[in-house]
N, C-alpha and C positions, 0 to 999 in steps of 0.2 A: 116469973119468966120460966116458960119450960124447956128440957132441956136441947130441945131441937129448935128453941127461937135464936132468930142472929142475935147477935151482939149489937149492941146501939152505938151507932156511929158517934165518935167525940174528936174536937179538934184538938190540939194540941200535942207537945210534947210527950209529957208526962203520959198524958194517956195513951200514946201509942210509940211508949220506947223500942218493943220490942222488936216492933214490925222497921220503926226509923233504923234501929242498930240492925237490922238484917241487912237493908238498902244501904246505910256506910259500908258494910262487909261487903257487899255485892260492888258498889262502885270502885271500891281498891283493888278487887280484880279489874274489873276494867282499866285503871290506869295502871294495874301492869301487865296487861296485854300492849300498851305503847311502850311499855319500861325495858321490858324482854330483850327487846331488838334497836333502840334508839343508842347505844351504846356499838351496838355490834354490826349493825349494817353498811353505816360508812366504812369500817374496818374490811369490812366483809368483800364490797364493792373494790377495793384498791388491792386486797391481798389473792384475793381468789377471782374475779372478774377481768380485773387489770383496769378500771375506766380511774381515769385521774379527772378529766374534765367535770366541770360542777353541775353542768348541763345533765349529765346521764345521770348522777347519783341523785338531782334533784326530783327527777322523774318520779320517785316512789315516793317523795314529800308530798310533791302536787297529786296524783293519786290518791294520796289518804285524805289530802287537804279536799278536794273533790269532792269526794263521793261522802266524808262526813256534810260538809255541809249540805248536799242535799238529802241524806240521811236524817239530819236534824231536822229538816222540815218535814220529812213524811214522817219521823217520832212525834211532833206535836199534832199534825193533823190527826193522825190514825189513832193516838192514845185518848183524843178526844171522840172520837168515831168508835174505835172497836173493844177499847179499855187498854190500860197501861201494862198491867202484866203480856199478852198476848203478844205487845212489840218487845217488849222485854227479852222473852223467851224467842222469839226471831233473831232478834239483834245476837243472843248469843248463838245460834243455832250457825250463823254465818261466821262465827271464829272458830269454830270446829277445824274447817283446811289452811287455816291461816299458818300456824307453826310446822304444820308438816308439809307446805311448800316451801319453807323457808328451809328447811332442812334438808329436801329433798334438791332443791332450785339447779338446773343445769345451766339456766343464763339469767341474767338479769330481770329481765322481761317476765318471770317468775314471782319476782322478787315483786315487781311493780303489780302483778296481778293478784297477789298474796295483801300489796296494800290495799286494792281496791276492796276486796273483802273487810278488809281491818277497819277502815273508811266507815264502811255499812255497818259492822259491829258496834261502832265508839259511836257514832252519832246516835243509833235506836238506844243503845244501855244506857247513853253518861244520861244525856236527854229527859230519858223515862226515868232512870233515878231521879233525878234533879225535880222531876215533875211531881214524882211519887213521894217525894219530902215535903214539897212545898202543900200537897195536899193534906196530907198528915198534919203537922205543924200549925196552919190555918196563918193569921195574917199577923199576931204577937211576934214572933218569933222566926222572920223568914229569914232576914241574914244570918242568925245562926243556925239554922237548918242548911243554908249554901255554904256557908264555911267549914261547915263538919263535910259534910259532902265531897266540896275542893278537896279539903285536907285530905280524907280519904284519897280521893283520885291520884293526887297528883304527889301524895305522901308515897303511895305505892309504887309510882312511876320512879321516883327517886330510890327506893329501895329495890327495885326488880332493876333500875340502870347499872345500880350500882353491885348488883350479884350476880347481872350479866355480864359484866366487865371482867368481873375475877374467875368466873366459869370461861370465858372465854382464856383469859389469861390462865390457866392453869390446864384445861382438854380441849382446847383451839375452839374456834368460831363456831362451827357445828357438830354435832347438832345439841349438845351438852344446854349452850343457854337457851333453845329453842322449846326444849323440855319444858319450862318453866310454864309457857303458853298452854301447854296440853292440859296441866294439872289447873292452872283457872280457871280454864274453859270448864272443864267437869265440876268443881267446885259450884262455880256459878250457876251453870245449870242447875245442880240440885237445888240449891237455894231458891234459883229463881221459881224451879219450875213446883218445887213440893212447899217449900216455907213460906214465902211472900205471897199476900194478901193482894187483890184490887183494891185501890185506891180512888177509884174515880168518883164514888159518893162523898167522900170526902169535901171534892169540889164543888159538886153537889150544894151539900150541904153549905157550904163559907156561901156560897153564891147566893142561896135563898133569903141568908143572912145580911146581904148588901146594903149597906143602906146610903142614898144617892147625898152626895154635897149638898148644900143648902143653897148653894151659887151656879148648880147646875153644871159646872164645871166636871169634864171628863164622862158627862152622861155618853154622849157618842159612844164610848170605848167599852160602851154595856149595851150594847143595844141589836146585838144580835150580827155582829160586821163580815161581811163575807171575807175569803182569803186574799183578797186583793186589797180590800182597805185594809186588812192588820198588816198585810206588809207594806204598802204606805204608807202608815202609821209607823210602823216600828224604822223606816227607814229617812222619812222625810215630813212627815206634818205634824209628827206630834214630838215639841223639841226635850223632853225627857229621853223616851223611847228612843229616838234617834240617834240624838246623844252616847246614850250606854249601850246602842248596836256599834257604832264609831270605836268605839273604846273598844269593845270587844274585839272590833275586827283588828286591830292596834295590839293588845295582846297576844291574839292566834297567830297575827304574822310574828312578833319576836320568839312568839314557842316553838313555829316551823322553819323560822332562820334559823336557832339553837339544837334543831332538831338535825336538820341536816349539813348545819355549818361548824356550828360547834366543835364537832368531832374530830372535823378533815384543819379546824385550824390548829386543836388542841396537839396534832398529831405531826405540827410542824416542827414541833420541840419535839422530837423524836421522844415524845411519854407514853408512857408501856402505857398497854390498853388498862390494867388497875387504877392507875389514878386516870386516863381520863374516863373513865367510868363515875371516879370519885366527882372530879371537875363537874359531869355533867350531873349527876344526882346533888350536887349543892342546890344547881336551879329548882327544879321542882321538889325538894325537901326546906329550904327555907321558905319557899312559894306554900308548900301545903301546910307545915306547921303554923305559919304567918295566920293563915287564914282560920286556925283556932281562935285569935284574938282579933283579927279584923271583923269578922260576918257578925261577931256578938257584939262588937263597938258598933258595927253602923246601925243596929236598932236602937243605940242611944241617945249617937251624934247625929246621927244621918249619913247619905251614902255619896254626897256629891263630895264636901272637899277629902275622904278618901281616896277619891276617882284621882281627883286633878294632883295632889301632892305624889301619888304613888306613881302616875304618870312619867313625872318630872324625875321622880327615882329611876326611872326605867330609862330613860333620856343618858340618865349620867352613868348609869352600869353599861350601858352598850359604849359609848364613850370610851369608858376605863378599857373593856375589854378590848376596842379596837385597837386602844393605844400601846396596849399589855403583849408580850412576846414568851411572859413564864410562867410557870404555874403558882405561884403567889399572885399576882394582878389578876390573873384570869380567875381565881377562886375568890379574891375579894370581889369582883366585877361578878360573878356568876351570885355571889350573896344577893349583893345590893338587887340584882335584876329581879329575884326572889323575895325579896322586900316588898320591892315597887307592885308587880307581881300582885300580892297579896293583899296590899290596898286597894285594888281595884277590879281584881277579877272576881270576889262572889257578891260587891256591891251594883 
């Protein structure tokens, strides 16, 4: 081979650590680009805004919750379309204004326009990483490619919640833990934009390799489906697919109840914003950890009775939490939800 010929495309792990460990590096920014502020902005809303009502604070939840989700569908369209890197580097291009609105903000409505950016950031990045693993990886090893990924993501989330809290608590609300946003945004770019590889031969590649059921079964879902039958599919005809979209949508609402509920209840107990910083990085720190050893059980066991058991975990943490009034119940309740959490979100 000479030395200006590409590299030969190879599936797996092993054969492509370097580029897979870039992509975990790169997703743990992303999930502390939610981590920076998910601590500080209820705080933020009641101390310097004055809104107590749930309605105005929820506004920036719904916002982010928004404009990710249709974030996430123009990530999978366009990364099939124009290649994975190119959304990548958009996604991050759009959290650029994000921390220095938030620092800057004279009213609320800042705040919620700074989410809608943040929206558009998390869906193109998590999305495209997520995609960019699975392609790597090939079809051996896809839960443990999602669980590292999680872990990553929602590991960082927990550790940027919880260094948001004590930056807050120690040089107040702004613009101290806002800072944190600027340095991953630059990070990530360079990453994304000098280190990481396209990935879409990859898929390529697995796909050429296909080889159809012997029963025929699920040939449909190969056969070339416009964007209207895979969302069909993924939300109503095909009972897997639908299923673990169910599930998911089941997860994201307890993370954006926790996201913007969490804070304002923890804060009932008059708890200095360090512990509920602490409080709220339990969730997504046993949630990302967890998911070291889940995503690599479910290529063993399989990924249905993790859905359903961890489920039923998630059931009884919200339970405890509701019933809970101190900071011991709400940190055992924030575990367990972290548990549940981890069973079912990268299966």
């Amino acid at each position: 081979m000479s030395p200006t010929s590409p590299r030969p495309i190879r599936l797996g792990l092993g054969a492509n650590l370097a580029q897979f460990s870039l992509l975990v590096a790169v997703n743990a920014l992303v999930g502390g680009m939610v981590g920076q502020q998910q601590t500080v902005l209820p705080l933020l809303a009641a101390d310097e805004f004055a809104l107590t009502g749930y309605t105005f604070i929820f506004t920036y939840v719904a916002a982010f919750g928004i404009t990710k989700a249709a974030a996430n569908y123009v990530a999978g369209t366009f990364s099939d379309r124009y290649g994975r890197k190119p959304v990548l580097l958009v996604g991050w291009l759009f959290a650029i204004p994000v921390p220095l609105m938030l620092i800057a903000a004279p009213n609320w409505w800042w705040i919620v326009a700074a989410n809608v950016l943040l929206g558009i950031n998390q869906g193109l990045t998590w999305s495209t990483t997520v995609v960019m693993k699975i392609d790597l990886v090939g079809p051996a090893r896809r839960g443990l490619a999602m669980g590292l990924n999680e872990a990553a993501g929602y590991g960082a989330v927990a550790v940027s919640s919880l260094l948001a809290g004590y930056l807050a608590e120690q040089y107040g609300l702004r613009p101290t833990p806002f800072l944190l946003g600027l340095a991953y945004t630059a990070l990530a770019l360079l990453l994304s934009g000098v280190f990481i590889h396209e990935t879409r031969d990859h898929a390529r590649l697995e796909a050429a390799q296909h080889i159809p059921r012997a029963d025929g079964a699920h040939d449909h879902l190969h056969a070339g489906l416009t964007d209207r039958q895979i969302a069909a599919a993924t939300s109503f005809t095909e009972p897997a697919l639908s299923s673990a979209s169910q599930a998911g949508l089941v997860n994201n609402l307890n993370f954006g109840l926790s996201w913007g509920l969490f804070p304002l209840l923890f804060a009932t107990a008059d708890l200095p914003a360090g512990q509920i910083g602490l409080l709220f990085a339990l969730y997504p720190g046993v949630w990302g950890a967890g998911q070291l050893v889940t995503g690599a059980l479910s290529d063993r066991i399989g990924r249905k009775h993790l859905i359903t058991a961890g489920m039923a975990l998630q059931a009884a943490a919200l339970a405890l939490i509701a019933t809970s009034d101190a900071f011991l119940g709400w940190a055992a309740g924030t575990v367990l939800l972290g548990a549940g959490t981890a069973m079912v979100y990268p299966t």
